[in-house]
ROLOBA-259072 format. One record per residue (C-alpha): x, y, z; residue in one letter. Coordinates in Angstrom, 1 decimal, decimal comma, m for minus. Layout:
# residues N
X  Y  Z  a
...
END
This chain:
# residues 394
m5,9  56,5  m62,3  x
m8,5  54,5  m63,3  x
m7,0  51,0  m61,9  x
m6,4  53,2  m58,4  x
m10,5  53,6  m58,9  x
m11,1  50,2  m59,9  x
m9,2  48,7  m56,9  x
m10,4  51,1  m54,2  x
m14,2  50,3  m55,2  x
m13,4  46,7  m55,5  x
m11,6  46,5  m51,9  x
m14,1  48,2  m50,3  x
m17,0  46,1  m51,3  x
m15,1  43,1  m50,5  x
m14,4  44,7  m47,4  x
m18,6  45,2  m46,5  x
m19,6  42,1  m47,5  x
m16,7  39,6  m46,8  x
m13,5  41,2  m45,1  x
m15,6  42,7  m42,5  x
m17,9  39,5  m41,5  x
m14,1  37,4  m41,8  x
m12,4  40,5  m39,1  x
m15,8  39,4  m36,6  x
m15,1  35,8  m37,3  x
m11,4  35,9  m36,4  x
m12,0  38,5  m33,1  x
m14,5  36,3  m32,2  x
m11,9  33,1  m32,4  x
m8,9  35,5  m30,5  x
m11,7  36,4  m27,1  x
m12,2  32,9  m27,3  x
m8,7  31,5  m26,2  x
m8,0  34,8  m24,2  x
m10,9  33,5  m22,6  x
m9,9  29,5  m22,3  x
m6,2  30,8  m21,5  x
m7,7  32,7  m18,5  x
m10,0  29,5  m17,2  x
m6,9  27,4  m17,5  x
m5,1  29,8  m15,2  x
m8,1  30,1  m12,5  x
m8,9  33,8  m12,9  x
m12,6  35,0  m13,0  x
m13,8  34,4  m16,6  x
m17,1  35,9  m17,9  x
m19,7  33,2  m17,4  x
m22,8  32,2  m18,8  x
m25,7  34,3  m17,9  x
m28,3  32,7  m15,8  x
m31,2  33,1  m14,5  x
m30,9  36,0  m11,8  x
m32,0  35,4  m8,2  x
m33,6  39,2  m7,9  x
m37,1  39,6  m8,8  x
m37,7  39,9  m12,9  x
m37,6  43,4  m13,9  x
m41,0  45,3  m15,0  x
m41,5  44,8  m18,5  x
m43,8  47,1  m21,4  x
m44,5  45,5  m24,7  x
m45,0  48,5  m26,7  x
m46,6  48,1  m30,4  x
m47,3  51,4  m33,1  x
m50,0  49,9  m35,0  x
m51,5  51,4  m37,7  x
m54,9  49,6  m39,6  x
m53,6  46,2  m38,1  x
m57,4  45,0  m37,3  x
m57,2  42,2  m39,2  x
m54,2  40,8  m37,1  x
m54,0  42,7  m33,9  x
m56,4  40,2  m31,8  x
m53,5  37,7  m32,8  x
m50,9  40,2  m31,9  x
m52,6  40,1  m28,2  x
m52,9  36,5  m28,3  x
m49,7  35,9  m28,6  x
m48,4  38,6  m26,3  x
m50,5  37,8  m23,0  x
m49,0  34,1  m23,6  x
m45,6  34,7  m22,9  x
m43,7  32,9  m20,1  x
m43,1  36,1  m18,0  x
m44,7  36,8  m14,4  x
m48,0  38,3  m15,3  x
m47,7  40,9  m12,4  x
m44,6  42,3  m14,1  x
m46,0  42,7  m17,7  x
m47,8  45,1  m19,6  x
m49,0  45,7  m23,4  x
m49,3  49,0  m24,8  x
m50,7  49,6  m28,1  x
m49,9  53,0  m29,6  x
m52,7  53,1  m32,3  x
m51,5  55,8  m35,2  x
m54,8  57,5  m36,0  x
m56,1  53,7  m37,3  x
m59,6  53,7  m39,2  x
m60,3  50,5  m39,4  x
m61,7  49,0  m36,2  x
m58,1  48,1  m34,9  x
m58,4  50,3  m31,6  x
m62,0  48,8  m31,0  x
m60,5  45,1  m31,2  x
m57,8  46,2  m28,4  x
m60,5  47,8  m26,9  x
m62,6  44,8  m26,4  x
m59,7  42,7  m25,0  x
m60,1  42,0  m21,0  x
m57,0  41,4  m20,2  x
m56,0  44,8  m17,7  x
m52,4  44,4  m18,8  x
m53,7  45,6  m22,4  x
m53,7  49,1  m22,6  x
m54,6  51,4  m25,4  x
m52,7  55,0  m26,6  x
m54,8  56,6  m29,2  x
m53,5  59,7  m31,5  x
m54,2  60,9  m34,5  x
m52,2  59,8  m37,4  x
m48,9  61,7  m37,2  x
m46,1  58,7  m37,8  x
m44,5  55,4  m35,8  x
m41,9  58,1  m34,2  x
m44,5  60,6  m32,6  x
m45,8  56,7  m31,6  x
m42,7  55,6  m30,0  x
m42,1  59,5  m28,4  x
m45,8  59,3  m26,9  x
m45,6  55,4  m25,7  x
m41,9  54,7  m24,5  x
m42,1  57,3  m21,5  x
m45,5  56,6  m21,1  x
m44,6  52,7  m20,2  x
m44,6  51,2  m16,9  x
m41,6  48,9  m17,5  x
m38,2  49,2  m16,5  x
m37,1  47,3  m19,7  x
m39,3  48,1  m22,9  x
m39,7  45,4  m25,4  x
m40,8  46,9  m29,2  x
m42,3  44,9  m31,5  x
m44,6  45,5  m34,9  x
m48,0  44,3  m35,0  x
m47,4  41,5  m37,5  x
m44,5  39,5  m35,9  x
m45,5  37,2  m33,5  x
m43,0  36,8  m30,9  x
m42,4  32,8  m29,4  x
m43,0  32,8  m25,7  x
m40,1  32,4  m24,1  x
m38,3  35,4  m26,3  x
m38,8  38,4  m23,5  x
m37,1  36,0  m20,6  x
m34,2  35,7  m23,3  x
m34,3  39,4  m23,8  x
m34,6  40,5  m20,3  x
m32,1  38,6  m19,0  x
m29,2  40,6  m20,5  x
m30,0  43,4  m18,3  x
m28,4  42,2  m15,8  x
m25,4  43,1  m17,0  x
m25,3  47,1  m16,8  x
m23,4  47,9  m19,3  x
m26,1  46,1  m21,2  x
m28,3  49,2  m23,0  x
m30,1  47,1  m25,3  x
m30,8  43,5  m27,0  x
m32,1  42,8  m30,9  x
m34,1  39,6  m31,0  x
m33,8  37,1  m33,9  x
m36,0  38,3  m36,8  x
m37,0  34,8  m38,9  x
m38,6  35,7  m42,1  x
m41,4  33,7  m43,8  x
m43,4  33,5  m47,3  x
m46,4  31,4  m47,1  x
m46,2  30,6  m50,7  x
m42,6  30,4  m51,8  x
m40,3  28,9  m49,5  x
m36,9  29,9  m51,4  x
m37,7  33,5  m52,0  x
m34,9  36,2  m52,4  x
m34,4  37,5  m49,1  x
m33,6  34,3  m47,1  x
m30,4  33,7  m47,8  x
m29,3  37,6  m47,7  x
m31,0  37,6  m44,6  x
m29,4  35,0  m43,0  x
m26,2  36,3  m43,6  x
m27,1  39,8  m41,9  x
m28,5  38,1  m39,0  x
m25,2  36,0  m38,6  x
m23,0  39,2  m38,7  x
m25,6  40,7  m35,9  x
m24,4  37,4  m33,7  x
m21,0  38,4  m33,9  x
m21,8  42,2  m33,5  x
m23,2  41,3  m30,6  x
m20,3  39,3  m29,4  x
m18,6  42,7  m29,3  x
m21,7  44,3  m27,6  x
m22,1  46,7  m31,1  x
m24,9  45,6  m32,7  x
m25,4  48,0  m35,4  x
m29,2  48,3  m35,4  x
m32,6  46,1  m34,7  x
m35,1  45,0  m36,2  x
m38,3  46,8  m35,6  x
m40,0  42,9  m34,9  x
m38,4  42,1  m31,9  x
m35,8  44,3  m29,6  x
m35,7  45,7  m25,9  x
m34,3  48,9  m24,3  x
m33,8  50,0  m20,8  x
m36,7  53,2  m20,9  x
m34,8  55,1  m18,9  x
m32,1  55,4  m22,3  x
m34,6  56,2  m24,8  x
m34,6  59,9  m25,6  x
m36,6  62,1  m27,7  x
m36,7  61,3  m31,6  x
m37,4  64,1  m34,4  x
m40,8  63,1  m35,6  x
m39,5  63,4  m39,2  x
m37,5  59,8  m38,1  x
m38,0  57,4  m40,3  x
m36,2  54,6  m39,3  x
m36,6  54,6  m35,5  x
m35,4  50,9  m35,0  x
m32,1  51,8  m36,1  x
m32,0  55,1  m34,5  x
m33,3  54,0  m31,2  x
m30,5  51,3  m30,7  x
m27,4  53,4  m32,2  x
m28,1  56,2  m29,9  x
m27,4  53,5  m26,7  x
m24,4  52,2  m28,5  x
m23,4  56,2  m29,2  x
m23,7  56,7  m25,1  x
m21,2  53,9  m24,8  x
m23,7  51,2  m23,8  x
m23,7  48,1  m25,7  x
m26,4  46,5  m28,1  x
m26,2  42,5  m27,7  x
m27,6  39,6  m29,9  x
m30,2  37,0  m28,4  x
m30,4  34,4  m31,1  x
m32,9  32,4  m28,5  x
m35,5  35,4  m29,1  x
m37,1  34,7  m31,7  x
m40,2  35,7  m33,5  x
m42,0  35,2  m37,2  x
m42,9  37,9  m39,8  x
m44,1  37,4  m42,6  x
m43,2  39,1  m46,3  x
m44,7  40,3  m48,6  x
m45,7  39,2  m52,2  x
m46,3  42,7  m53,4  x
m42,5  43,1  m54,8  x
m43,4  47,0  m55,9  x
m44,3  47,6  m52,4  x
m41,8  45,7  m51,1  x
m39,3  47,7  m53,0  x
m40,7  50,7  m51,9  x
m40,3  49,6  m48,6  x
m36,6  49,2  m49,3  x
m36,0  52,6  m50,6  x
m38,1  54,7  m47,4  x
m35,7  52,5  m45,2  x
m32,2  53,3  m47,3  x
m33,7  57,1  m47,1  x
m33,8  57,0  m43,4  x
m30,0  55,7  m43,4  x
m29,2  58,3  m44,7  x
m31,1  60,7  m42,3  x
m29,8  58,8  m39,6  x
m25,8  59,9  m39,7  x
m26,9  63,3  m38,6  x
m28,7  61,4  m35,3  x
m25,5  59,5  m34,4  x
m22,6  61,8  m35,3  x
m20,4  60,0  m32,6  x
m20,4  57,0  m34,0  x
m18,5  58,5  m37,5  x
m15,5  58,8  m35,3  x
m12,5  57,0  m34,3  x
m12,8  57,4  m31,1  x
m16,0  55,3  m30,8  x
m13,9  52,5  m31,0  x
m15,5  49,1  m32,3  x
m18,7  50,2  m32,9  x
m17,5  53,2  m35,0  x
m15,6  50,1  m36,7  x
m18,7  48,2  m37,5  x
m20,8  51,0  m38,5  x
m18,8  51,9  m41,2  x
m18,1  48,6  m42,3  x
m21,6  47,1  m42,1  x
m23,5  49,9  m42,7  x
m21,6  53,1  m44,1  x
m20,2  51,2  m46,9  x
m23,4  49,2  m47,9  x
m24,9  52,8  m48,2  x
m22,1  54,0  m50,7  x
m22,2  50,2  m52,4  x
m24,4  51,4  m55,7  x
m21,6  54,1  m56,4  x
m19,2  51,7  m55,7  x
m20,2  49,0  m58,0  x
m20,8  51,8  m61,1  x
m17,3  52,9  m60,0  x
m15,6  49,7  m60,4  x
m17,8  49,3  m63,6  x
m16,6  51,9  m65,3  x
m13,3  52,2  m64,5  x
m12,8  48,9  m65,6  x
m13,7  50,2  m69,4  x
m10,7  51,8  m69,8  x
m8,1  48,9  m68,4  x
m9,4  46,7  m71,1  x
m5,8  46,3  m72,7  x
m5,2  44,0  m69,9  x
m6,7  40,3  m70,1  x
m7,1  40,5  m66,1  x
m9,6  43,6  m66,7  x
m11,3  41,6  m69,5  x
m11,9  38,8  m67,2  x
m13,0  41,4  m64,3  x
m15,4  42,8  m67,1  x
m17,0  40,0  m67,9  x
m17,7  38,9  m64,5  x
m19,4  42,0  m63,7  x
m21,3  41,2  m67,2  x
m22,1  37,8  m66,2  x
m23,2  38,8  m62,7  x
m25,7  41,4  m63,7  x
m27,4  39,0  m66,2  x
m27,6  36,4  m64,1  x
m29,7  39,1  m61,9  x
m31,6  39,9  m65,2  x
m32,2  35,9  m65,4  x
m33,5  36,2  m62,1  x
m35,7  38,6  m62,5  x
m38,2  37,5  m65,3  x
m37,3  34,0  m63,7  x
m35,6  32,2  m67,0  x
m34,4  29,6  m64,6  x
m37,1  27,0  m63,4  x
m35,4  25,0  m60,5  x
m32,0  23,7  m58,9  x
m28,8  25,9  m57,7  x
m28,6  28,3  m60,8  x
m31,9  29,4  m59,9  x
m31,0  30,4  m56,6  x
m28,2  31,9  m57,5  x
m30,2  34,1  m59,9  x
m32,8  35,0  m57,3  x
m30,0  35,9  m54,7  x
m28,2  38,1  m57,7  x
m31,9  39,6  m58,6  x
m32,3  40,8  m54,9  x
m28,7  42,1  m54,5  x
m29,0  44,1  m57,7  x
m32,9  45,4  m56,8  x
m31,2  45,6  m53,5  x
m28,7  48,7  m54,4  x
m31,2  50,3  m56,7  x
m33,6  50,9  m53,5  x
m30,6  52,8  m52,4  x
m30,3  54,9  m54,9  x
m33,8  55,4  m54,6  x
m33,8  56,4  m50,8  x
m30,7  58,3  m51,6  x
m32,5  60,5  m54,1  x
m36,0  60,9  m51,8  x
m33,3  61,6  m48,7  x
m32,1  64,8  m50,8  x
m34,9  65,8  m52,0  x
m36,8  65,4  m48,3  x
m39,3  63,3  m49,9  x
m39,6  60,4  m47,5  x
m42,4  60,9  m45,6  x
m42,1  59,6  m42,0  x
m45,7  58,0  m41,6  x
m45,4  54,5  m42,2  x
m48,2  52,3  m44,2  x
m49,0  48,6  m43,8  x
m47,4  46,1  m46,6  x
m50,3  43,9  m47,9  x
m49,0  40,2  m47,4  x
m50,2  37,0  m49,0  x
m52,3  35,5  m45,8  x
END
């Protein structure tokens, strides 16, 4: 019994975190030649999309800001210089009950594509619920008041929606630290955003990032203002309704992290407790018949949830296969892999691969704790839904 354990914890975190990306590699390789077989032949193939000969749809950039005066001027800046026809752009600022001067700075801004949506302080979701209906755009790009978005990202986005079936587009997310160029995240992070590539190949991406994505408004319903991670809801509920959720890697936009690591783990642990909230806003996609994207949210998401349970499982039912020199090896891997995370964290390793191999094995581990942290404030209804600012290093 305990090797059946061992076995079915060990297969299904190699399924999450390599099976699964290898299964979007190899569909990805099969539509390929379907696709070159069907060129060679002279049928219509899918093409490349271009640029469309219609006029651009009507577009809302739609920020929740909450005491961002000390970046929101920058936030406009950068917003009122994309390349997208003027006449057909707006920027609406959904200002969270902010005390610190950050609706006066919108306020002074000339520009009349700015507008401003005061409320009192009552969470990013009552934000998004107030804004999204509220905007004039067709298509309704979100973004966060830190990332600044490059200026040919919204044409990128936009330019999806020509395709109907199209619901929504996640933009490329790249991550920065001022002061530490090889810090923790990066390479973890590059892997997720290559598995959103594919995902998006199979028009399931499972979930945005709240620094760059666009919706078609008329798809955004209602959220409970207890939501606490809306930029995953938002985008599983169009992929629920049978719409897909693409990947533009040519959107891009910056965002800085933090240095503030207790912070940044607590940021961790309110986003692993709104996973969990989540399944009960997109039952369909926990079935079968949702076809791929049921497929890739239990794969890339489902299982990373259950992954802290899965790696104590595999732990401990390997204690009692220890009469077996396979299982002694498989012990002392797991034994060598967790202090190598221990040698990351109080940084015992000054420079070179080992070092970043620690670091990577420090965030995986501080990783799954911050699930079992949101995992305990998601039963105990402790996460609150109102969001706070991360302090960052500039």
């Amino acid at each position: 019994m305990a090797e059946v354990f061992f076995w079915c914890a060990a297969l299904l975190l190699a399924h999450t975190y390599f099976l699964y990306p290898l299964s979007l590699f190899v569909l990805d390789g099969v539509a390929q030649v379907v696709q070159n077989i069907r060129a060679m032949r002279g049928s219509d193939a899918a093409e490349d999309l271009v640029a469309s000969r219609s006029p651009a749809p009507s577009v809302s950039l739609v920020v929740a800001a909450y005491n961002e005066a000390s970046c929101i001027e920058q936030k406009l800046e950068n917003s009122l210089a994309f390349d997208y026809p003027a006449e057909r752009f707006e920027v609406l600022i959904g200002s969270d009950g902010s005390t610190d001067g950050t609706d006066e700075h919108v306020l002074r801004c000339q520009d009349e594509r700015v507008r401003l949506s005061p409320a009192p302080r009552a969470g990013k979701t009552t934000v998004l619920n107030r804004c999204i209906p509220a905007a004039r755009g067709d298509i309704v790009v979100l973004s966060d008041a830190n990332t600044m978005i490059e200026p040919d990202a919204v044409q990128k986005l936009v330019r999806h929606f020509e395709d109907p079936e199209v619901g929504a587009v996640c933009g490329k997310l790249r991550l920065f630290n001022p002061t530490k160029k090889d810090y923790e995240e990066s390479a973890y992070w590059s892997y997720e955003s290559l598995i959103k590539l594919y995902e998006g190949r199979r028009g399931a991406v499972v979930g945005a990032n709240g620094g760059l994505y666009a919706i078609r408004r008329t798809l955004f319903t209602q959220l409970p203002p207890s939501t606490i991670v809306d930029d995953f809801v938002i985008p599983l509920r169009i992929l629920e309704k049978g719409y897909k959720v693409v990947y533009e890697e040519g959107a891009v936009a910056h965002e800085e992290t933090t240095e503030d690591y207790g912070k940044e783990f607590g940021r961790r642990a309110r986003i692993a407790a709104g996973n969990f909230q989540s399944l009960r806003m997109v039952p369909g996609l926990l079935l079968p018949t949702a076809g791929f994207p049921a497929f890739a949210f239990w794969s890339h998401k489902l299982l990373r949830w259950f992954a802290p349970a899965l790696m104590g499982v595999a732990l401990v039912a390997n204690l009692f296969l220890l009469d077996s020199v396979f299982y002694r090896f498989t012990l002392l891997a797991q034994g060598l892999f967790y202090a190598l995370a221990y040698l990351g964290k109080v940084g015992a390793l000054k420079r070179g691969t080992a070092k970043r191999v620690a670091s990577v094995a420090y965030y995986f581990v501080t990783m799954n704790l911050a699930i079992v942290v949101g995992f305990w404030r998601f039963l105990r209804n402790s996460q609150r839904a109102a969001w706070d600012r991360t302090a960052r290093a500039s």
